[in-house]
C-alpha positions as a LaTeX table, in Angstrom:
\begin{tabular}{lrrr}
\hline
Residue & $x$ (\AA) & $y$ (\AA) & $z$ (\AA) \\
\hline
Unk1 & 43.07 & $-172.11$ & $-49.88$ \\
Unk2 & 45.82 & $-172.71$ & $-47.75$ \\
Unk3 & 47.62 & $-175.74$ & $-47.45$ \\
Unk4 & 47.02 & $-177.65$ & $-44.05$ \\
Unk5 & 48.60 & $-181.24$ & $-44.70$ \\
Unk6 & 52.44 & $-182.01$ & $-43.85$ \\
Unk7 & 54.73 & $-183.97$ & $-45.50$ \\
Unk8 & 54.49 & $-187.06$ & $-43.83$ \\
Unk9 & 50.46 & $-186.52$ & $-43.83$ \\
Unk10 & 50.30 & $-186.23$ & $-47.67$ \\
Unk11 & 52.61 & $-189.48$ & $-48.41$ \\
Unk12 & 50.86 & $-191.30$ & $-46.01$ \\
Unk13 & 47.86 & $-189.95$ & $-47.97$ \\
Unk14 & 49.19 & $-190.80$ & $-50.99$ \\
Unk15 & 49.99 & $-194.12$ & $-50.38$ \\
Unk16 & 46.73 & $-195.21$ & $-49.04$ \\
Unk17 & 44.77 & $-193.37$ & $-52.04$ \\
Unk18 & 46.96 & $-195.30$ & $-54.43$ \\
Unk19 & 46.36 & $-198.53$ & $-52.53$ \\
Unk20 & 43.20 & $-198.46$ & $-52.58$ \\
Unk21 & 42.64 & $-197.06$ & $-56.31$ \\
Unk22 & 45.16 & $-200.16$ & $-57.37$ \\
Unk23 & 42.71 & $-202.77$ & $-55.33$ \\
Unk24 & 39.24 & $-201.88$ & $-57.09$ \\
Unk25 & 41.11 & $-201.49$ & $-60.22$ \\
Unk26 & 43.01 & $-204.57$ & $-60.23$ \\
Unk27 & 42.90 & $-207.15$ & $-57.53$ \\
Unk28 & 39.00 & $-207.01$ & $-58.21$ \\
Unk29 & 38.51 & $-205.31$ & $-54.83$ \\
Unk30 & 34.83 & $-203.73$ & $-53.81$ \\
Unk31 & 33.87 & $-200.52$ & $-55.73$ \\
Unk32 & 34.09 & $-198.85$ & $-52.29$ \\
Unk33 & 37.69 & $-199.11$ & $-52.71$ \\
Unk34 & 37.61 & $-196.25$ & $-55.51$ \\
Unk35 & 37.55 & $-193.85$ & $-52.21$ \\
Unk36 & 40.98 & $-194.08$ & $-52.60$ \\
Unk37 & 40.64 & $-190.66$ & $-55.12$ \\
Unk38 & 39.82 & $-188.78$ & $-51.92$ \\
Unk39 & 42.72 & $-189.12$ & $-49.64$ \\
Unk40 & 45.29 & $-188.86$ & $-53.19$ \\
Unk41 & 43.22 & $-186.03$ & $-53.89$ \\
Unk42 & 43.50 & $-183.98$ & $-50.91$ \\
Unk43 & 47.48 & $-185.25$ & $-50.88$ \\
Unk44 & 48.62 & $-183.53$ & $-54.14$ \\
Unk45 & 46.36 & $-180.53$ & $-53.04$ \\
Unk46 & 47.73 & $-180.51$ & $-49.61$ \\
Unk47 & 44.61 & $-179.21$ & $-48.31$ \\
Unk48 & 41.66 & $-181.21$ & $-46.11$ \\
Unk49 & 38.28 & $-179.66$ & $-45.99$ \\
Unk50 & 38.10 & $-181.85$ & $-42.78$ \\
Unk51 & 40.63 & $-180.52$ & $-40.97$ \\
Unk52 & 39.68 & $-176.63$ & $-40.34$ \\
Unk53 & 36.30 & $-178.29$ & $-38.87$ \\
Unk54 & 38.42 & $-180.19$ & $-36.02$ \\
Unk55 & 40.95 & $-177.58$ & $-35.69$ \\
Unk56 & 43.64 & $-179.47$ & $-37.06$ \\
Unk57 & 47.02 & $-178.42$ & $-39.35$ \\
Unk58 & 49.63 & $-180.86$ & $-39.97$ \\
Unk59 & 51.52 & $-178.71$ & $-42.05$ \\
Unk60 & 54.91 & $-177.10$ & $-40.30$ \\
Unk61 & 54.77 & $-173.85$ & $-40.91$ \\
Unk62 & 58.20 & $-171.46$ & $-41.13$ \\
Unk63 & 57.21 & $-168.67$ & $-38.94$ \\
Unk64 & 60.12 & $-166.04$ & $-38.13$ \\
Unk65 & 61.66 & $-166.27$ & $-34.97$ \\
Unk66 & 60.41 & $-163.28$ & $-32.79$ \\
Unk67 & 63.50 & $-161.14$ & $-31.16$ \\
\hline
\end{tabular}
């Protein structure tokens, strides 16, 4: 599996999946809010099945310069 989420992709990630976990578990938010697993998951994974559907790879990939 290779990894297709950035940096700034995963902490954004990260930050809403924790958000939202923190909510349902303990501001008493809906038990929707325990969707917040998905987007932490696919953060420490750096990988979104999503993504290879729409084409899309936020992660920067170190390619050597061609001479």
């Amino acid at each position: 599996m290779t990894k297709n989420i950035g940096m700034m992709d995963r902490a954004v990630r990260a930050i809403v999946g924790i958000a939202l976990i923190y909510w349902a578990w303990k501001g008493g938010g809906p038990t929707w809010a325990w969707i917040g697993v998905l987007p932490l998951a696919t953060a420490l994974i750096a990988y979104c099945p999503a993504y290879p559907l729409f084409g899309i790879n936020t992660c920067d990939t170190k390619e050597p310069a061609k001479r």
